[in-house]
Steps between C-alpha positions, in 0.01 A plus 500: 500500500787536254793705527393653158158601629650719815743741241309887498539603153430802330425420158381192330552390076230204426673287230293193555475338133743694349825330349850608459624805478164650623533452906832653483377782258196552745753518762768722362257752383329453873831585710548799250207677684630423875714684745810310618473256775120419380357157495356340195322179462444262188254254428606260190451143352730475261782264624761702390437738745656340745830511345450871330390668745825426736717541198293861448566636835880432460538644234276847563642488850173520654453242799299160495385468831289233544334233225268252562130404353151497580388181345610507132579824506851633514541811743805682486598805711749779406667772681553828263884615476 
């Protein structure tokens, strides 16, 4: 088993098909609803997620814990600030 399939989350944003800016959209309006220190993970395929969504959690100062996939789709997990 993965690494990525062991992290407890609480939440999850389903962006699968969805290009840029959408996942990070999803996402931002997503960690807007948690409590700090709450786990959210996102399913994408758009390639550019792999670079956004690092550049997105340094910049919100939430925390990208763990990214990974699950065949051709990109999982990313964030911590909220």
């Amino acid at each position: 088993m993965s690494e990525i399939a062991k992290v407890v989350f609480n939440a999850e944003v389903d962006a699968i098909g969805m290009n840029c800016p959408l996942p990070i959209l999803r996402t931002k309006k997503a960690l807007a609803t948690m409590q700090s220190g709450e786990i959210l993970k996102v399913k994408a395929t758009d390639a550019g997620a792999v670079n956004d969504f690092p550049a997105f959690a340094k910049q919100t100062g939430n925390e990208l814990i763990a990214a990974g996939s699950e065949g051709d789709v990109l999982v990313f997990f964030l911590k909220r600030r």
